[in-house]
N, C-alpha and C positions, 0 to 999 in steps of 0.2 A: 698907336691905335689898335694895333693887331693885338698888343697882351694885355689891352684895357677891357678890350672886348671879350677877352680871354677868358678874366677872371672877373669882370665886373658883374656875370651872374651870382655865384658863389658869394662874392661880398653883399651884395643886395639881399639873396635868400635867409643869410645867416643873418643881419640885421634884421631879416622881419620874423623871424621863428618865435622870437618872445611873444609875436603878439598874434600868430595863427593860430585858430582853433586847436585843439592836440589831435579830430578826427575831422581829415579834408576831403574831398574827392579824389581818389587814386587813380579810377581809369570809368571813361565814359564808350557806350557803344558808337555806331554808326549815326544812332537817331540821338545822338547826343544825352541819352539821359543815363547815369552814375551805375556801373556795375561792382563797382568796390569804392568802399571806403579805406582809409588808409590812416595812421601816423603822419604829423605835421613834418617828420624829417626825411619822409619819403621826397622831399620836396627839393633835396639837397643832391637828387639821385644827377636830374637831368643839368645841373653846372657841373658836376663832376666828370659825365661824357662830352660836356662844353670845352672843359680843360683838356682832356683826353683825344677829343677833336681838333683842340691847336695845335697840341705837340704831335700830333701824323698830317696834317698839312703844314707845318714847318720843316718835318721831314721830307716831305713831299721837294719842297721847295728847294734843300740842298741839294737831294738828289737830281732833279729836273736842270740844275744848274750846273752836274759835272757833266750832264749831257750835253753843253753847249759849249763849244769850244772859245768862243770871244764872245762879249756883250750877257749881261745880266735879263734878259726877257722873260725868260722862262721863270726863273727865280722871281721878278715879281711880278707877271701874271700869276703865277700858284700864290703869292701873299694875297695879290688884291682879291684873287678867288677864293681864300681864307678867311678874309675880311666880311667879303658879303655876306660867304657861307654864318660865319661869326653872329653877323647881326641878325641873322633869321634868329638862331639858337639863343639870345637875346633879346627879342621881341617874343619869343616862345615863352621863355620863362615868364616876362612881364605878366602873360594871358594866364600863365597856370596859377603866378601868384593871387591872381586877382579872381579867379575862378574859386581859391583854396581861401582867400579871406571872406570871400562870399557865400563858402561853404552848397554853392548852386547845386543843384539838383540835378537840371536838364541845363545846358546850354544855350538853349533857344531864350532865357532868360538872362542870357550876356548879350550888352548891347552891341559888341563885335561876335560877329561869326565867326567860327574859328577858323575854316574852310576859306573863307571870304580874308581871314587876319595872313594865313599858310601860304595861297595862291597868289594872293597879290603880290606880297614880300618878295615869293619864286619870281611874277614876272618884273619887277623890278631889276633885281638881281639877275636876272637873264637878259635885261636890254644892259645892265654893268657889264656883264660879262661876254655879250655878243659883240662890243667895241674893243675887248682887248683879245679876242681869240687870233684875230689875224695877223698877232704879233709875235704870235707863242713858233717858234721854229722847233723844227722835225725834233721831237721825243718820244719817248715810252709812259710816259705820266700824264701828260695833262691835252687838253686840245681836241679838236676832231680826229680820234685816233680808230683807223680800223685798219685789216688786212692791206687796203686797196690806201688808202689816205697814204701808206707809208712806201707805198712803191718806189716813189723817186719824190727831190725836194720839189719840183712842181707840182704832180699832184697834191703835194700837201698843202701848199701854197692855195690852190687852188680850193678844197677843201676848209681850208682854214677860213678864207674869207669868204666860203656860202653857209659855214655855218655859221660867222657869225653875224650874216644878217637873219640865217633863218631864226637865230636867237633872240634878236631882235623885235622880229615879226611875232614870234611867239609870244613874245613876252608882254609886249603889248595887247595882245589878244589874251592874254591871262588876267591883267590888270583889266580889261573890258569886262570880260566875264565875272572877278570878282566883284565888281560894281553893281553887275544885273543879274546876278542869281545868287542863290543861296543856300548852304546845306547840300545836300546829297545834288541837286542840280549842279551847284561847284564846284564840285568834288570829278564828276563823269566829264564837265565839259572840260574841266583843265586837265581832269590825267589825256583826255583823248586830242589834247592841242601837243600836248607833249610826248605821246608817243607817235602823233602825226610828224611832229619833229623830226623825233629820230629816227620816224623811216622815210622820211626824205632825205636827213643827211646820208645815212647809210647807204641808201640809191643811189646819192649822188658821190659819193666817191669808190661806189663799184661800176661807174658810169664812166668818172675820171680816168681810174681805172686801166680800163677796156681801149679806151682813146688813145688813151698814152703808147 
């Protein structure tokens, strides 16, 4: 699943090239409407960082694995966190193919939002990976990792399973928001659930911390 997802942007983009306009939309502003136009093979750019993205989280995932002395957790929490990551970059592409065959102008004229396509996919992916963080034991790669998280295996312990419910909670609340707003609303309410996030987590294992 992991090298389907890998490469299945790349094979999909090169299949549709024959039939994309030869000038697509390249890059849109804030308010969604086309500041460059571009070459139909610019299009090949973003499966390329797709590929380039599996092979450093498969490295990720060797490495995370010499860190554990018995049991494989670490090794496939960083795949299954590959995976999700995967399918974002994947449902991305889908959005830009279909942006570049419609050759669209402004955005607001897709009937997905892209902000509303971005955020939801995040909170999904964050209740996936809110359920496997409190499996991931003490490393240097992946997990709720701060100065204080790594003090001793309990606070990590500890740590590991508040962030992943706060992942959870968030993620949920991402998936709400992409529902009921849209565009630049989207956009403010879910970066501001997500850095509420991480300053709770961060509190809370300089909290852990302290206790310990």
């Amino acid at each position: 699943l992991f090298y389907i997802l890998m490469f299945l942007p790349l094979l999909v983009t090169v299949a549709a090239l024959p039939f994309l306009p030869k000038q697509i939309p390249a890059h849109y502003d804030f308010s969604g409407q086309v500041t460059r136009w571009g070459s139909k093979y610019e299009t090949l750019i973003f499966p390329v960082v797709t590929i380039f993205f599996g092979w450093f989280m498969l490295a990720m995932a060797k490495y995370a694995a010499k860190q554990e002395p018995t049991g494989n957790n670490n090794e496939m929490v960083t795949i299954v966190t590959g995976i999700v990551s995967l399918l974002i970059f994947n449902w991305l592409t889908g959005y830009f193919l279909y942006t570049s065959f419609d050759t669209a102008e402004t955005l607001s004229a897709v009937p997905v939002d892209v902000y509303q396509l971005i955020f939801g996919i995040c909170g999904v992916c964050m209740v996936i990976v809110g359920n496997i963080i409190p499996k991931v034991r003490m490393n240097s790669v992946l997990g709720l990792r701060t100065v204080w998280s790594m003090k001793n295996e309990t606070v990590w312990k500890k740590s590991q399973r508040f962030g992943g419910i706060s992942f959870v909670i968030s993620g949920i609340l991402l998936v709400v928001v992409s529902f009921a707003a849209k565009g630049t609303a989207c956009l403010v309410w879910s970066l501001a659930i997500m850095m509420l996030c991480l300053l709770v987590d961060v509190y809370y294992t300089y909290h852990q911390a302290k206790k310990a």
